[in-house]
ZAKOL-161477 format. One record per atom (N, C-alpha, C, O): residue in three letters; atom name; x, y, z. Coordinates in steps of 0.1 Angstrom, whole numbers, always signed. Atoms other than C-alpha are relative to their C-alpha. Example, Ala and Ser with C-alpha at 12.3 -4.5 7.8 and 13.67 -1.06 7.14 Angstrom:
<nodes>
+-----+----+-------+-------+-------+
!  aa ! at !     X !     Y !     Z !
+-----+----+-------+-------+-------+
! ALA !  N !    +9 !   -12 !    +0 !
! ALA ! CA !  +123 !   -45 !   +78 !
! ALA !  C !    +9 !   +12 !    +0 !
! ALA !  O !   +19 !   +12 !    +7 !
! SER !  N !    -9 !   -11 !    +0 !
! SER ! CA !  +137 !   -11 !   +71 !
! SER !  C !    -8 !   +11 !    +8 !
! SER !  O !    -3 !   +22 !    +9 !
+-----+----+-------+-------+-------+
</nodes>
This chain:
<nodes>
+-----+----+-------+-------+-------+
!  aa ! at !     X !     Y !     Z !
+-----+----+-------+-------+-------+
! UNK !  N !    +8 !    +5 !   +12 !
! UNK ! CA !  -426 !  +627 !  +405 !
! UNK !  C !    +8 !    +4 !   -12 !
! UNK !  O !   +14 !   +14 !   -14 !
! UNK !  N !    -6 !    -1 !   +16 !
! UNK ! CA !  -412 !  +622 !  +369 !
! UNK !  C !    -6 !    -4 !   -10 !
! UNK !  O !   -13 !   -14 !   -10 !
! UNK !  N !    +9 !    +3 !   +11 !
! UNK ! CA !  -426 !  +624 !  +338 !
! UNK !  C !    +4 !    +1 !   -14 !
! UNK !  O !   +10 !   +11 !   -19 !
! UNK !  N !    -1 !    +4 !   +15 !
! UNK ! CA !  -423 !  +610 !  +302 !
! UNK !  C !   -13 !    +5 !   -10 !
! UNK !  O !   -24 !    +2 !    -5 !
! UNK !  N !    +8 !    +1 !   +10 !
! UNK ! CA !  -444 !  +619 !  +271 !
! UNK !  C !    +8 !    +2 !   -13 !
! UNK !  O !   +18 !    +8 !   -14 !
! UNK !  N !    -3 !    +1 !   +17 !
! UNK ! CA !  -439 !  +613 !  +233 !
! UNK !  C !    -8 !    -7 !    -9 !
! UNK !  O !   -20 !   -12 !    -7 !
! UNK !  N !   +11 !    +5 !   +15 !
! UNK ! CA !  -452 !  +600 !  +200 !
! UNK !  C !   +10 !   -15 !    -1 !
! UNK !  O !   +23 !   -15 !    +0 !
! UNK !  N !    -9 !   +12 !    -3 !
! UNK ! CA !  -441 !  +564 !  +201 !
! UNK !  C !    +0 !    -7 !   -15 !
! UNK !  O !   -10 !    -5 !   -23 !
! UNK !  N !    +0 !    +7 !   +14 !
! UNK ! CA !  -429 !  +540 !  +169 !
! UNK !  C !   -11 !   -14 !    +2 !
! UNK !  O !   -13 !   -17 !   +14 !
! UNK !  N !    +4 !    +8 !    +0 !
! UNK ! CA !  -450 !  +511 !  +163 !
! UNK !  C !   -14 !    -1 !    +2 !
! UNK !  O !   -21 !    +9 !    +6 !
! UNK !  N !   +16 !    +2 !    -2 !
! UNK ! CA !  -484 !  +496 !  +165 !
! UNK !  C !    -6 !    +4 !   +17 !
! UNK !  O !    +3 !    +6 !   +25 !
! UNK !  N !    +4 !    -3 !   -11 !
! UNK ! CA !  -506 !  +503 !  +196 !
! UNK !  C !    +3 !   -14 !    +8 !
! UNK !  O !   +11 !   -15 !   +16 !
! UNK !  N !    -4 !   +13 !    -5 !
! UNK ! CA !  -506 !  +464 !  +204 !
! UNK !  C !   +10 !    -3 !    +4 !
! UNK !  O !   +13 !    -6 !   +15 !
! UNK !  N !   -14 !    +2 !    -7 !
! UNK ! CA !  -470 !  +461 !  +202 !
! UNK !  C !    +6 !    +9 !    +8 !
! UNK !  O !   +15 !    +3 !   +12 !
! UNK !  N !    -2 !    -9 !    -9 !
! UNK ! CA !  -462 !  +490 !  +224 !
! UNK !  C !    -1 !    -5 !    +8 !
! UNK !  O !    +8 !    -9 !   +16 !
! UNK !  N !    +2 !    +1 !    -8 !
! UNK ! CA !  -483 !  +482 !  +244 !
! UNK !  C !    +5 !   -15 !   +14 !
! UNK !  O !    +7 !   -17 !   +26 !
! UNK !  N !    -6 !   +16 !    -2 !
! UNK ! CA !  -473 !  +444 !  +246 !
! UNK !  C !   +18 !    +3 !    +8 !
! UNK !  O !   +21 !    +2 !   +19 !
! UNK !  N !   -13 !    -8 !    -8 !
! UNK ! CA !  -435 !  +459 !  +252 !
! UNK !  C !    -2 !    +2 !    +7 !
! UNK !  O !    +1 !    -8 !   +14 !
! UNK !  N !    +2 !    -9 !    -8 !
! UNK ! CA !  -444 !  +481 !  +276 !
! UNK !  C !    -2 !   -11 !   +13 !
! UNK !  O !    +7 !   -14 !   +21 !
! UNK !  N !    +3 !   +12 !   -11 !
! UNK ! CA !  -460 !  +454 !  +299 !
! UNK !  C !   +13 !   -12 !    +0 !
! UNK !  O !   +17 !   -15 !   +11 !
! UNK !  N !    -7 !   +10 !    -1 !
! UNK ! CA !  -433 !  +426 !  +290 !
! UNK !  C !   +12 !    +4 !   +11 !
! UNK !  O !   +15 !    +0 !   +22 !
! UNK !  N !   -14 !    -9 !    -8 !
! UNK ! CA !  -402 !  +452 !  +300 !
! UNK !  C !    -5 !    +0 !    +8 !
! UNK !  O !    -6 !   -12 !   +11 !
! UNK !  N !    +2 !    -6 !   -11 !
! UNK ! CA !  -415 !  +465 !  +328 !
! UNK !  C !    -4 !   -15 !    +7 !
! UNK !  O !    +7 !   -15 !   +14 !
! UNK !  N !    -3 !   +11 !    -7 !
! UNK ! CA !  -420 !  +428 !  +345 !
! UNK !  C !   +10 !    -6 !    +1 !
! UNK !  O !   +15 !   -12 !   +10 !
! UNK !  N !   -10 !   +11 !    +0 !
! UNK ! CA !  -396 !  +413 !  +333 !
! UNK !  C !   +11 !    +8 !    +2 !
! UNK !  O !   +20 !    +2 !    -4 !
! UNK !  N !   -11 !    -9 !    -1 !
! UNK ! CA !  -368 !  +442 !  +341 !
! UNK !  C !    +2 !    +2 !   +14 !
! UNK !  O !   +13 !    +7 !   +17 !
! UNK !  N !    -1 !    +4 !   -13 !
! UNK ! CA !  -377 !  +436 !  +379 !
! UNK !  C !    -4 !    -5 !    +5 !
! UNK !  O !   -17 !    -6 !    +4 !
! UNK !  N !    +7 !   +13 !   -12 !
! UNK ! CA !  -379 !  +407 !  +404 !
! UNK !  C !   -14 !    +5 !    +6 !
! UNK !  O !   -25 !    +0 !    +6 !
! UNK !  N !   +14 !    -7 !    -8 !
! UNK ! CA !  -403 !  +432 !  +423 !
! UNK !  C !    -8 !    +5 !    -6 !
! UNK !  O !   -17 !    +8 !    +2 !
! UNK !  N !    +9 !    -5 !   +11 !
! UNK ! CA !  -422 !  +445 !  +393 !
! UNK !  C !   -13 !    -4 !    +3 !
! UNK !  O !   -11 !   -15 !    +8 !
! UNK !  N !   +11 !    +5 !    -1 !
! UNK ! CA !  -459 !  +439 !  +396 !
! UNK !  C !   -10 !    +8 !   -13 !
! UNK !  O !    -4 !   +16 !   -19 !
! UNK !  N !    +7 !    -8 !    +6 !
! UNK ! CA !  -491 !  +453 !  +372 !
! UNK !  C !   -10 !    +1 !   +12 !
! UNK !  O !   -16 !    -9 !   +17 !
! UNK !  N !    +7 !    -2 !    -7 !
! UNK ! CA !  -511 !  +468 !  +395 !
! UNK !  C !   -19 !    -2 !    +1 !
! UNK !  O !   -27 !    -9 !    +7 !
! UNK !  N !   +13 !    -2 !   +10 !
! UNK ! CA !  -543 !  +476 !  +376 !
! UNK !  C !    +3 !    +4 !   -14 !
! UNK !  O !   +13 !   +10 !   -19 !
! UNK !  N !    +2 !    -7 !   +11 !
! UNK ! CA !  -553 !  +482 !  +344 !
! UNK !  C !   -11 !    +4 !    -7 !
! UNK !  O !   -21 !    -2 !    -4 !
! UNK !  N !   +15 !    -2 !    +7 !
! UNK ! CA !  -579 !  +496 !  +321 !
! UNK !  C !    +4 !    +5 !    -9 !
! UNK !  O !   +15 !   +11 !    -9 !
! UNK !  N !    -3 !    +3 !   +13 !
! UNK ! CA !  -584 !  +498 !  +281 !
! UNK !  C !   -14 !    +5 !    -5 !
! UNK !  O !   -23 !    -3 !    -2 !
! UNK !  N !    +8 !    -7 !    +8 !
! UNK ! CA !  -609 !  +519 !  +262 !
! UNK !  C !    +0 !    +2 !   -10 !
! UNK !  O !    +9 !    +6 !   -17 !
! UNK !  N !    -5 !    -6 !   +14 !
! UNK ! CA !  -620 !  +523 !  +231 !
! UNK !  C !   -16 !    +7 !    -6 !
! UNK !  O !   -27 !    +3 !    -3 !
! UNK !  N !   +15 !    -7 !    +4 !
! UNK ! CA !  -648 !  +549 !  +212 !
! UNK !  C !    +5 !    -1 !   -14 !
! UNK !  O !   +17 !    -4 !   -16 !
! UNK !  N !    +1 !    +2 !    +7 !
! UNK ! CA !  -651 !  +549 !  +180 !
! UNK !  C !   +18 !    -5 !    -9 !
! UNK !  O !   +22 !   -17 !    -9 !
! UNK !  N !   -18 !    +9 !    +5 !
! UNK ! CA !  -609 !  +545 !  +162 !
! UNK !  C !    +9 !    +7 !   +10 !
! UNK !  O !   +21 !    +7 !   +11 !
! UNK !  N !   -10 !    -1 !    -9 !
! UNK ! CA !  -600 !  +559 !  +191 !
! UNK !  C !    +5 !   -11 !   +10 !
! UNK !  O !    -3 !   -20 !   +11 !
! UNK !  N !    -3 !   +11 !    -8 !
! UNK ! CA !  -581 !  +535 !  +218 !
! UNK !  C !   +10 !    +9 !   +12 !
! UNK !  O !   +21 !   +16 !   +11 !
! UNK !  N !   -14 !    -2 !    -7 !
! UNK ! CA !  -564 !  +542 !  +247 !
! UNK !  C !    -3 !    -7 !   +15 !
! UNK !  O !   -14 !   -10 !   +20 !
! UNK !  N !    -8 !   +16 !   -11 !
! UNK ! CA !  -547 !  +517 !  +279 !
! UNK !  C !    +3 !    +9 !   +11 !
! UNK !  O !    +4 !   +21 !    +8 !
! UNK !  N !    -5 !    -8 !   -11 !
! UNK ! CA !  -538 !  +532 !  +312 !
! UNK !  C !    +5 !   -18 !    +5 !
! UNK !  O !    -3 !   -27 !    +2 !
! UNK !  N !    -9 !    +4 !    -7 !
! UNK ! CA !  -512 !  +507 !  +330 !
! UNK !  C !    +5 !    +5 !   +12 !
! UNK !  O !   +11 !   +15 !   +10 !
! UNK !  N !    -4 !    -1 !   -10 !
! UNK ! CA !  -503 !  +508 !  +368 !
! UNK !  C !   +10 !   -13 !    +5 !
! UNK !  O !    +7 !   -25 !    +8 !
! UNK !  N !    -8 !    +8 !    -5 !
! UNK ! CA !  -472 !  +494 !  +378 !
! UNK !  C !    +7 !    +4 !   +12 !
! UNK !  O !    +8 !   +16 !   +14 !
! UNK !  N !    -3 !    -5 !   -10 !
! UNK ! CA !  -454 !  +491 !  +411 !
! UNK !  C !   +19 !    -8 !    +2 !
! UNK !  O !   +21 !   -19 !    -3 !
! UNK !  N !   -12 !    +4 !    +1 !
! UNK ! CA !  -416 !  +483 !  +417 !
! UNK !  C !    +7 !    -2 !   +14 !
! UNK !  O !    +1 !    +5 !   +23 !
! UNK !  N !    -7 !    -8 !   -14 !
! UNK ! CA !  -393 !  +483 !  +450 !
! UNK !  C !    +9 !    +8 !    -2 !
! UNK !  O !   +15 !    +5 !   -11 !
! UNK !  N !   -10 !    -4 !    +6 !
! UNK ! CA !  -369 !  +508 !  +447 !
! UNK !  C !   +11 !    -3 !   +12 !
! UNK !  O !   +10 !    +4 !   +22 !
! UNK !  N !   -12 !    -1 !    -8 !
! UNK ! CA !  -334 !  +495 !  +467 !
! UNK !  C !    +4 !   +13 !    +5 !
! UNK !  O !    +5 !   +17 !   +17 !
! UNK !  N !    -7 !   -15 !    -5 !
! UNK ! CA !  -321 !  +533 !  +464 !
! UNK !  C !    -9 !    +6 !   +12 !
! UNK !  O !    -4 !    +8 !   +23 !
! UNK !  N !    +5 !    -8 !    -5 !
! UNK ! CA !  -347 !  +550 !  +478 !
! UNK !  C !    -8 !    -9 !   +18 !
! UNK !  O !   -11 !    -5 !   +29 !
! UNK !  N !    +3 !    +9 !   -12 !
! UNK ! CA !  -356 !  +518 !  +502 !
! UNK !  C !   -17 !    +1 !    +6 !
! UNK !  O !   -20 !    -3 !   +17 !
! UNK !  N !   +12 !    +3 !    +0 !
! UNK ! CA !  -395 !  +522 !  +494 !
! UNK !  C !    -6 !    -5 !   -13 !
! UNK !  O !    +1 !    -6 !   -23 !
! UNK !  N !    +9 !    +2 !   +16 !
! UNK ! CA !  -422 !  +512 !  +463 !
! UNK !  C !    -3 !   +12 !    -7 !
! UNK !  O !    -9 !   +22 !    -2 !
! UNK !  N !    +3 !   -12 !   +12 !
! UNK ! CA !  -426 !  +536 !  +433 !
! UNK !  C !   -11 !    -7 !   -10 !
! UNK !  O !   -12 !   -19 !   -13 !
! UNK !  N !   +10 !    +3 !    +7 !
! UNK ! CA !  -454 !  +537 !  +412 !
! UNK !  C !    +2 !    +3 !   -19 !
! UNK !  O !    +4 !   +15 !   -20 !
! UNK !  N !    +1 !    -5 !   +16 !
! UNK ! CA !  -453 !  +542 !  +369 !
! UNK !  C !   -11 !    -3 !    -3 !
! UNK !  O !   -15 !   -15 !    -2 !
! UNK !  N !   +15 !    +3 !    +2 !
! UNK ! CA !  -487 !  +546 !  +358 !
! UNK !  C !    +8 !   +12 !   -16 !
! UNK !  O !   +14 !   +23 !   -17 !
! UNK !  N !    -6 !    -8 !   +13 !
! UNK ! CA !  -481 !  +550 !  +316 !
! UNK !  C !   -19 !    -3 !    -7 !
! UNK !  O !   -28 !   -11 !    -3 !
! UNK !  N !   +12 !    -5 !    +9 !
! UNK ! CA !  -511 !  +559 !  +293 !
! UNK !  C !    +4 !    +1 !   -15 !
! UNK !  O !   +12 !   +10 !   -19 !
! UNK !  N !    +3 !    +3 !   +14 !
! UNK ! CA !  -514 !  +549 !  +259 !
! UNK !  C !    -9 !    +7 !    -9 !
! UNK !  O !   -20 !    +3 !    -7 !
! UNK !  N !   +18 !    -6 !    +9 !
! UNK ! CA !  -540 !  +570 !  +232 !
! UNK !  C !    +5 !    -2 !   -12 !
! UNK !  O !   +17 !    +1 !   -15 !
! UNK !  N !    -3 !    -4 !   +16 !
! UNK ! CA !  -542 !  +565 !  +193 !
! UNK !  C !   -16 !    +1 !    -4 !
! UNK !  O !   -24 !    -8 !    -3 !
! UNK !  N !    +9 !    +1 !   +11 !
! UNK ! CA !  -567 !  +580 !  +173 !
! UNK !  C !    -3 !    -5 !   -14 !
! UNK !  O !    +2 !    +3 !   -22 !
! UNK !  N !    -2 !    +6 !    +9 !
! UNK ! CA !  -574 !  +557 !  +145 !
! UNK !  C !   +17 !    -7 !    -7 !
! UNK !  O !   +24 !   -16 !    -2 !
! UNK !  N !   -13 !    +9 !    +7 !
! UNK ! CA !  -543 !  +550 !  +120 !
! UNK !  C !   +11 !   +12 !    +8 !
! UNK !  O !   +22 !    +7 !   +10 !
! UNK !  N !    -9 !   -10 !   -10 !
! UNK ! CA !  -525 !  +586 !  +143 !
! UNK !  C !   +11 !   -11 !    +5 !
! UNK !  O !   +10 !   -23 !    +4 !
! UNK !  N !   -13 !    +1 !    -7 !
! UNK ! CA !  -491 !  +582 !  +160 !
! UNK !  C !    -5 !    -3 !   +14 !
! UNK !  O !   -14 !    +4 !   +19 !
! UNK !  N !    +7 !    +2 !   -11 !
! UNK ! CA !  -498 !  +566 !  +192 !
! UNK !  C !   +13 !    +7 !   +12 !
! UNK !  O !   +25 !    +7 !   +13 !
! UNK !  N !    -3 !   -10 !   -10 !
! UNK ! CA !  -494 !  +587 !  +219 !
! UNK !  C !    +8 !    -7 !   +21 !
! UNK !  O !    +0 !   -14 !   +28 !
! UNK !  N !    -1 !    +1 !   -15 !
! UNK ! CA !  -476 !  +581 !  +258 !
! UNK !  C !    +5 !   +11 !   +11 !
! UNK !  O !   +12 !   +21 !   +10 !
! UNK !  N !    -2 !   -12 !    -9 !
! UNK ! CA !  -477 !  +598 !  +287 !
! UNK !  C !    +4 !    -9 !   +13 !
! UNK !  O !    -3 !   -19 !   +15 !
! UNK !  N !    -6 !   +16 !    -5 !
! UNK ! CA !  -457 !  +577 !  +313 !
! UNK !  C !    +1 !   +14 !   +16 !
! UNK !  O !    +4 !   +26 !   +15 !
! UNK !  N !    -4 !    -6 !   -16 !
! UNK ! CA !  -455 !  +592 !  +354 !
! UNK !  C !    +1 !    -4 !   +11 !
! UNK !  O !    -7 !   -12 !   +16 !
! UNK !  N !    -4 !   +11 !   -16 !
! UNK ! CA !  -441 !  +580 !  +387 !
! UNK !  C !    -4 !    +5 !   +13 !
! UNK !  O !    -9 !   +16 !   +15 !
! UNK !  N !    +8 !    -8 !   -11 !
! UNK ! CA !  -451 !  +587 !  +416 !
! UNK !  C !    +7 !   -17 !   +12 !
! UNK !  O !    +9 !   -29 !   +10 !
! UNK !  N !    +1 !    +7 !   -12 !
! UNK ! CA !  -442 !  +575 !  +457 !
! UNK !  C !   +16 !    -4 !    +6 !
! UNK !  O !   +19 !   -14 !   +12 !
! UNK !  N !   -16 !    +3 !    +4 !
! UNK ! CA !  -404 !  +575 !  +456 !
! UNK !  C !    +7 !   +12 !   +13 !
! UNK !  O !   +19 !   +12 !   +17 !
! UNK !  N !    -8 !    -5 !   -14 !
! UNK ! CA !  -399 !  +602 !  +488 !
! UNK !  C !    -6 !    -7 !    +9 !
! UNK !  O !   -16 !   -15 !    +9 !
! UNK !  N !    +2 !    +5 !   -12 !
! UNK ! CA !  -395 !  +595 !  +520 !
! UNK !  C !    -2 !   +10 !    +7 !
! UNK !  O !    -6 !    +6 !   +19 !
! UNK !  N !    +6 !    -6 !   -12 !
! UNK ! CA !  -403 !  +627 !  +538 !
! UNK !  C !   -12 !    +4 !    +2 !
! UNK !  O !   -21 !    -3 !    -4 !
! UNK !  N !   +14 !    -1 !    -1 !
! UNK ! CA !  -433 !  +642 !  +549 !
! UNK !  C !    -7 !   +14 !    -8 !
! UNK !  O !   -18 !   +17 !   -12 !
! UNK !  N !    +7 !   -17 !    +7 !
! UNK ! CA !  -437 !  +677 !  +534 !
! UNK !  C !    +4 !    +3 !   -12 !
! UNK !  O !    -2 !   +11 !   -19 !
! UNK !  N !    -2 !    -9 !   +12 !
! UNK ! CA !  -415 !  +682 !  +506 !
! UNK !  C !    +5 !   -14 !    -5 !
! UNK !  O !    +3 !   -24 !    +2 !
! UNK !  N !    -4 !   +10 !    +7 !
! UNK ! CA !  -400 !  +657 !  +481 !
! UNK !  C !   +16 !    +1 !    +3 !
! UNK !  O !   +23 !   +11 !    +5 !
! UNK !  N !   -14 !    +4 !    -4 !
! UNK ! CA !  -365 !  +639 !  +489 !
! UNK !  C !    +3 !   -13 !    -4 !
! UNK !  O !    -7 !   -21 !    -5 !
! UNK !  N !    +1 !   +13 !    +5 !
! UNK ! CA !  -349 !  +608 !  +476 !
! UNK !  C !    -6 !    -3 !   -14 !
! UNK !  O !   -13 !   -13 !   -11 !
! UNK !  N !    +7 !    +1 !    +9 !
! UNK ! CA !  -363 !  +606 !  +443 !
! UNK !  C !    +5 !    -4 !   -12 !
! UNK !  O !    +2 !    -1 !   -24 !
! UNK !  N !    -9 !    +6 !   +15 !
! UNK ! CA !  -337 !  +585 !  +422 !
! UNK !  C !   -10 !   -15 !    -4 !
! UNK !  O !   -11 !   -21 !   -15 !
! UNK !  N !    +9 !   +10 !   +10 !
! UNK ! CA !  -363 !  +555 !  +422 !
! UNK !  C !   -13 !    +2 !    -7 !
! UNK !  O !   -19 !    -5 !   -15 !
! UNK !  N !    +9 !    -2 !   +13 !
! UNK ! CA !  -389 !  +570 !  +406 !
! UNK !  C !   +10 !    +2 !   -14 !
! UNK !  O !    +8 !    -4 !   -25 !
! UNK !  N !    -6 !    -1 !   +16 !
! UNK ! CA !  -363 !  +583 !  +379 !
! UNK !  C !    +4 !   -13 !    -3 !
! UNK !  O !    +1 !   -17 !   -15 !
! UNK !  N !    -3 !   +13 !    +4 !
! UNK ! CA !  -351 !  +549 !  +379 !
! UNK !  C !   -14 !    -7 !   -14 !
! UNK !  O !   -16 !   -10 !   -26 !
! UNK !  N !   +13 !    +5 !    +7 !
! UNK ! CA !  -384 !  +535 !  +372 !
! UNK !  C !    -1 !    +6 !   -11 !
! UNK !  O !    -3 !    -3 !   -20 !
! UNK !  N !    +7 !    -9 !   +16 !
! UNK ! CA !  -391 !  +562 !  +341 !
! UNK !  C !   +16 !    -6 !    -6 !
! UNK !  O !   +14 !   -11 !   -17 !
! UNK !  N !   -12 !    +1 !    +7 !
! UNK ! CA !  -352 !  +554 !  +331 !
! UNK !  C !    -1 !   -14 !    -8 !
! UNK !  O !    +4 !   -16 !   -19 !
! UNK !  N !    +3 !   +13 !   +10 !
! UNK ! CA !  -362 !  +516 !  +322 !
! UNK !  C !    -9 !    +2 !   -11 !
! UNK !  O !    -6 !    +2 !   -22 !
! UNK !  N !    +9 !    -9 !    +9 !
! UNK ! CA !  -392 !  +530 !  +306 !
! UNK !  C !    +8 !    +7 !   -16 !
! UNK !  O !    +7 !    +4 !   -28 !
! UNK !  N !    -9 !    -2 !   +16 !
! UNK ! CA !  -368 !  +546 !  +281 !
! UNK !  C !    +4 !    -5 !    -5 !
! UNK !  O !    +0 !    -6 !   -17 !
! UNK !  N !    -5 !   +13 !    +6 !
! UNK ! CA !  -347 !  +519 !  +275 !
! UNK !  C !   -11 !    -9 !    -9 !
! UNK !  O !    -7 !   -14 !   -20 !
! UNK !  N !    +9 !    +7 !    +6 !
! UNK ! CA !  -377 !  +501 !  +263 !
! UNK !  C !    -4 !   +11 !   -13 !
! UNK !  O !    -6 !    +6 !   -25 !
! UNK !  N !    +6 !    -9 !   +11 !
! UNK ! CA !  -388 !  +530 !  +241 !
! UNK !  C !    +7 !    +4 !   -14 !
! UNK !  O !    +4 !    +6 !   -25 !
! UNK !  N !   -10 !    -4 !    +7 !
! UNK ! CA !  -355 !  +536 !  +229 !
! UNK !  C !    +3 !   -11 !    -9 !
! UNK !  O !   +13 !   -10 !   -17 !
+-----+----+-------+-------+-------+
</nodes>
Protein backbone atom coordinates (compact mmCIF):
# COMPACT_ATOMS: atom_id res chain seq x y z
CA UNK A 1 0.00 0.00 0.00
CA UNK A 2 1.07 3.72 -0.86
CA UNK A 3 -0.05 6.70 0.14
CA UNK A 4 -0.31 10.47 -1.03
CA UNK A 5 -1.73 13.47 0.79
CA UNK A 6 -1.41 17.24 0.26
CA UNK A 7 -3.06 20.65 -0.17
CA UNK A 8 -3.67 20.83 -3.85
CA UNK A 9 -3.49 24.15 -6.34
CA UNK A 10 -6.65 24.85 -8.01
CA UNK A 11 -10.41 24.79 -7.98
CA UNK A 12 -12.15 21.63 -6.56
CA UNK A 13 -13.78 21.03 -10.22
CA UNK A 14 -10.72 21.31 -11.97
CA UNK A 15 -8.74 18.90 -9.78
CA UNK A 16 -10.99 16.93 -9.75
CA UNK A 17 -11.74 17.00 -13.60
CA UNK A 18 -7.67 16.38 -13.89
CA UNK A 19 -7.67 13.84 -11.68
CA UNK A 20 -10.23 11.71 -13.55
CA UNK A 21 -8.96 12.72 -17.22
CA UNK A 22 -5.12 11.60 -16.19
CA UNK A 23 -5.84 8.71 -14.67
CA UNK A 24 -7.86 7.28 -17.86
CA UNK A 25 -6.25 8.55 -20.20
CA UNK A 26 -2.60 7.59 -18.85
CA UNK A 27 -3.64 3.82 -19.18
CA UNK A 28 -5.12 1.55 -21.87
CA UNK A 29 -6.32 -0.51 -18.74
CA UNK A 30 -7.43 2.35 -16.57
CA UNK A 31 -11.05 2.12 -15.55
CA UNK A 32 -13.33 4.37 -12.79
CA UNK A 33 -14.46 1.97 -10.68
CA UNK A 34 -17.02 3.79 -8.54
CA UNK A 35 -17.60 7.00 -7.38
CA UNK A 36 -19.29 9.13 -4.84
CA UNK A 37 -19.59 13.11 -4.15
CA UNK A 38 -20.85 14.91 -1.13
CA UNK A 39 -21.71 17.92 -0.14
CA UNK A 40 -23.00 19.68 3.54
CA UNK A 41 -23.28 22.89 3.82
CA UNK A 42 -19.59 24.73 1.76
CA UNK A 43 -18.27 21.77 2.49
CA UNK A 44 -17.55 19.18 -0.60
CA UNK A 45 -15.82 16.25 -0.89
CA UNK A 46 -15.39 13.20 -4.05
CA UNK A 47 -14.02 9.84 -3.28
CA UNK A 48 -12.76 8.26 -6.76
CA UNK A 49 -12.00 4.45 -7.29
CA UNK A 50 -9.81 3.53 -9.97
CA UNK A 51 -8.35 0.31 -11.13
CA UNK A 52 -5.28 -0.28 -13.50
CA UNK A 53 -3.30 -3.50 -14.71
CA UNK A 54 -0.08 -3.43 -13.46
CA UNK A 55 2.57 -5.31 -16.21
CA UNK A 56 5.31 -5.21 -13.30
CA UNK A 57 3.64 -6.78 -10.76
CA UNK A 58 1.41 -8.89 -13.36
CA UNK A 59 -1.87 -8.14 -11.34
CA UNK A 60 -4.75 -5.05 -10.92
CA UNK A 61 -4.00 -2.17 -8.35
CA UNK A 62 -6.39 -0.11 -6.99
CA UNK A 63 -6.07 4.11 -6.31
CA UNK A 64 -8.96 5.24 -4.44
CA UNK A 65 -8.12 9.32 -4.13
CA UNK A 66 -10.41 11.62 -1.85
CA UNK A 67 -11.03 15.02 -2.45
CA UNK A 68 -12.44 17.56 0.67
CA UNK A 69 -12.72 21.57 0.54
CA UNK A 70 -14.26 23.39 3.07
CA UNK A 71 -15.83 26.34 1.47
CA UNK A 72 -13.30 28.86 -0.30
CA UNK A 73 -10.17 26.43 2.01
CA UNK A 74 -7.30 24.75 0.11
CA UNK A 75 -8.70 21.59 -1.22
CA UNK A 76 -7.47 18.83 0.32
CA UNK A 77 -6.17 15.00 -1.21
CA UNK A 78 -5.66 11.97 0.20
CA UNK A 79 -4.76 9.52 -2.66
CA UNK A 80 -4.02 5.37 -1.68
CA UNK A 81 -3.36 2.16 -3.49
CA UNK A 82 -4.01 -0.87 -2.69
CA UNK A 83 -3.82 -4.84 -4.32
CA UNK A 84 -0.39 -4.67 -5.96
CA UNK A 85 1.13 -8.07 -3.87
CA UNK A 86 1.12 -11.25 -4.87
CA UNK A 87 1.76 -13.22 -1.76
CA UNK A 88 -0.33 -14.47 0.77
CA UNK A 89 0.81 -13.13 4.26
CA UNK A 90 3.10 -10.40 3.88
CA UNK A 91 3.37 -7.69 1.14
CA UNK A 92 5.85 -8.39 -2.02
CA UNK A 93 5.92 -6.88 -5.47
CA UNK A 94 4.66 -3.55 -4.79
CA UNK A 95 6.19 -1.38 -7.70
CA UNK A 96 2.56 -1.17 -9.29
CA UNK A 97 0.83 0.35 -6.75
CA UNK A 98 3.89 2.97 -6.51
CA UNK A 99 3.44 3.18 -10.06
CA UNK A 100 -0.05 3.89 -9.92
CA UNK A 101 0.46 6.84 -6.99
CA UNK A 102 3.67 7.95 -9.29
CA UNK A 103 1.16 9.04 -12.25
CA UNK A 104 -0.89 10.58 -9.63
CA UNK A 105 1.98 12.91 -9.05
CA UNK A 106 2.78 13.76 -12.43
CA UNK A 107 -0.71 15.00 -12.64
CA UNK A 108 -0.36 17.08 -9.47
CA UNK A 109 2.91 18.25 -10.27
Amino acid sequence: MAKLERTVNGTFDEVLKKIENGILGGSVSASLEDSSDFRSGDARCSVRVFERYSYAGGNRVSLNVTLFQNGTDAVHLSAITSGGSQAMFFKINTFGEEAFLDKLRELLN
